[in-house]
C-alpha positions in Angstrom: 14.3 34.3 -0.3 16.1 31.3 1.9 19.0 29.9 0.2 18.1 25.5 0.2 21.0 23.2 -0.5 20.8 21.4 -3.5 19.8 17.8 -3.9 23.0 15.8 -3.9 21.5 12.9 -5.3 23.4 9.3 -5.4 22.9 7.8 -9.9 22.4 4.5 -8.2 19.6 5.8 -6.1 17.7 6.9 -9.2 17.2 3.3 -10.7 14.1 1.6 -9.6 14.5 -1.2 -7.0 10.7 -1.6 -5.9 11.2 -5.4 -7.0 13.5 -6.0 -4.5 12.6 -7.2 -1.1 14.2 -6.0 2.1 15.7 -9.7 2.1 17.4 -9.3 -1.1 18.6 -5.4 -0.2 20.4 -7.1 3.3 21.9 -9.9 1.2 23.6 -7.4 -1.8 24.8 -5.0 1.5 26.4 -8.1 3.3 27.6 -9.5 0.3 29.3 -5.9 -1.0 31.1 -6.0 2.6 32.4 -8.9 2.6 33.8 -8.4 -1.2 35.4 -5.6 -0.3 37.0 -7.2 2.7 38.3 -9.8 0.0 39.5 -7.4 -2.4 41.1 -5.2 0.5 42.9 -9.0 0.9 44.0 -9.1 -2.0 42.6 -12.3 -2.1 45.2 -13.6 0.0 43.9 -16.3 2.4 40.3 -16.7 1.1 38.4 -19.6 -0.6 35.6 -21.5 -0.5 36.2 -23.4 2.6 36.8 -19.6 4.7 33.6 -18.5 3.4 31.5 -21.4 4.6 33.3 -21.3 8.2 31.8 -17.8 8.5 28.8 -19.1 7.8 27.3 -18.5 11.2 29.1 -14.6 11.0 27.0 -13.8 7.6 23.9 -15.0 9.2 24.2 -13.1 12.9 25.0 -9.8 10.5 21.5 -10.7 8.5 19.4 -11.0 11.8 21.0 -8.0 12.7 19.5 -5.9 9.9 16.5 -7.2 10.7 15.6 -10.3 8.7 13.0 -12.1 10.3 14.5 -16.0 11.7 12.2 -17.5 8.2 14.2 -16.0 6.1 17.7 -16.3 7.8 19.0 -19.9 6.1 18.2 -18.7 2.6 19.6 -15.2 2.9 22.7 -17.2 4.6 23.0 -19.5 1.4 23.1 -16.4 -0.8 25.9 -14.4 1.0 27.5 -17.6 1.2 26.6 -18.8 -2.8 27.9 -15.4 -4.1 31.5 -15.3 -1.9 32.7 -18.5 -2.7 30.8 -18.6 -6.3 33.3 -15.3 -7.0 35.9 -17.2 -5.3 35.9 -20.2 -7.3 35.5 -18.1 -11.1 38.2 -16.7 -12.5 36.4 -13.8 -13.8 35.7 -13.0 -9.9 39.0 -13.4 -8.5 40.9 -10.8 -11.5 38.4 -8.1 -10.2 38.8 -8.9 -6.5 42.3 -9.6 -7.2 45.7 -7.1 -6.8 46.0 -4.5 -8.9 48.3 -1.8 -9.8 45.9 0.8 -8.4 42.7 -0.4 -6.9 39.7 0.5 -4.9 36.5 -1.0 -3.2 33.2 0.9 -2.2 35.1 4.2 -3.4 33.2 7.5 -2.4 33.3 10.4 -5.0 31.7 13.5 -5.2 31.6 15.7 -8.3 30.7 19.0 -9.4 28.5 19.2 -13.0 26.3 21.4 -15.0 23.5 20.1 -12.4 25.1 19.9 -9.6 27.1 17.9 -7.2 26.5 13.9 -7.7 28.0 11.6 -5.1 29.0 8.1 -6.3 30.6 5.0 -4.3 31.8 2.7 -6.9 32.0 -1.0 -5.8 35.2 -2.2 -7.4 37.3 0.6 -9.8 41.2 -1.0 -10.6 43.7 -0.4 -13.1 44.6 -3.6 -14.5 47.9 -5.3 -16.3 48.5 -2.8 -20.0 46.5 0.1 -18.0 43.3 -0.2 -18.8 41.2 0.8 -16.1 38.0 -0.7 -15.0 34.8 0.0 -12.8 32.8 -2.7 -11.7 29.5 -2.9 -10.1 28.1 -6.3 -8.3 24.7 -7.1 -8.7 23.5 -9.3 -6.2 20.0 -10.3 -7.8 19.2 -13.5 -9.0 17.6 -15.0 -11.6 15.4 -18.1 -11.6 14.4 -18.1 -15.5 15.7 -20.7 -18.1 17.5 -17.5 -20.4 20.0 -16.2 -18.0 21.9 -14.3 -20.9 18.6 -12.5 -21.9 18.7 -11.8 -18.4 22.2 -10.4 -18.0 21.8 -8.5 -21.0 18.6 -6.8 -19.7 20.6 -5.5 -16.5 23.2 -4.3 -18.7 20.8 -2.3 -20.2 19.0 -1.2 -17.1 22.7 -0.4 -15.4 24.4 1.4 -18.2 24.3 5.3 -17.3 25.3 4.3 -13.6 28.4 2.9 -14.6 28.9 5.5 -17.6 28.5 8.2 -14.8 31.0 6.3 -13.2 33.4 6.4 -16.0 32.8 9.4 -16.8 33.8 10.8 -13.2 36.7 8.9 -13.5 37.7 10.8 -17.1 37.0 6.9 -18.7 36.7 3.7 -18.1 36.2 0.4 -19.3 32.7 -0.6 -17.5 31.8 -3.9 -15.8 29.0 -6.0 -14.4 29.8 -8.4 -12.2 27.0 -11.0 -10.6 28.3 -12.8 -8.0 25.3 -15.5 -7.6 25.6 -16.3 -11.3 29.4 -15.8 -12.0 28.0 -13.9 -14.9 29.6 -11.0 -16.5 28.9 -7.8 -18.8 30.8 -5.5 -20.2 31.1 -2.2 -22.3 33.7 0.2 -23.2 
């Protein structure tokens, strides 16, 4: 018998994202850069009016994944709608913020009962009286008149990926954050 490695499967990978179009897949990965590269900033030097001037950068990293030139000035006006929409909320900028300890797009790999999992967490921080925090961005939009039925829903469909982040960490408070709607969930 030949010994096979074991599926190392990512949680994330495991919720369905068949409604999402390659457009929308290139805007969350572009946008999930460039809040990291804020975050990594500290904020410091970033607003609304630094976003826009990189306007033209956002759009030459769309065309380079591939977007077809028809769908380049909308996907632009996403990345830039959800960077300085995150910039200019409050909620946003304590997440991207500084932190006592604090990470963006951090990699773990644990050992289980069923395995090893691999997770990359967008945003994990302790914040001010120690309670620590992971957050996930999630980059869809919603077009609908109930947006709170609609964040509600994804808080639902999310919740064991960011429990299997919490739990990896040994607990945590658990986020989500939606940059293109400055919208916000939470559980403990």
């Amino acid at each position: 018998m030949r010994w096979t490695a074991p599926p190392e499967g990512r949680e994330e990978e495991q919720i369905e994202f068949s409604w999402a179009g390659e457009t929308a897949r290139h805007v969350g990965t572009v946008v999930h850069r460039w809040l990291q590269r804020i975050a990594d900033d500290e904020l410091r030097g970033w607003d609304e009016k630094r976003v826009e001037a990189l306007r033209p950068r956002f759009s030459r990293e769309l065309e380079r994944r591939g977007l077809p030139s028809s769908d380049l000035r909308a996907a632009t006006d996403r990345v830039v709608a959800a960077l300085a929409g995150t910039l200019s909320d409050a909620r946003g900028r304590w997440i991207l913020g500084p932190h006592e300890v604090a990470r963006s797009e951090h990699r773990m790999r644990i050992h289980g009962a069923d395995g090893f999992r691999s997770y990359v967490i967008d945003r994990m921080f302790r914040a001010a009286g120690g309670m620590q925090w992971v957050v996930d961005f999630k980059t869809s939009r919603h077009e609908g008149a109930n947006i709170d039925a609609f964040l509600d829903a994804e808080r639902i469909r999310y919740a064991a990926q960011l429990d299997a982040y919490a739990a990896a960490l040994g607990g945590a408070s658990r986020g989500l954050y939606f940059p293109l709607h400055a919208g916000w969930r939470t559980w403990t």
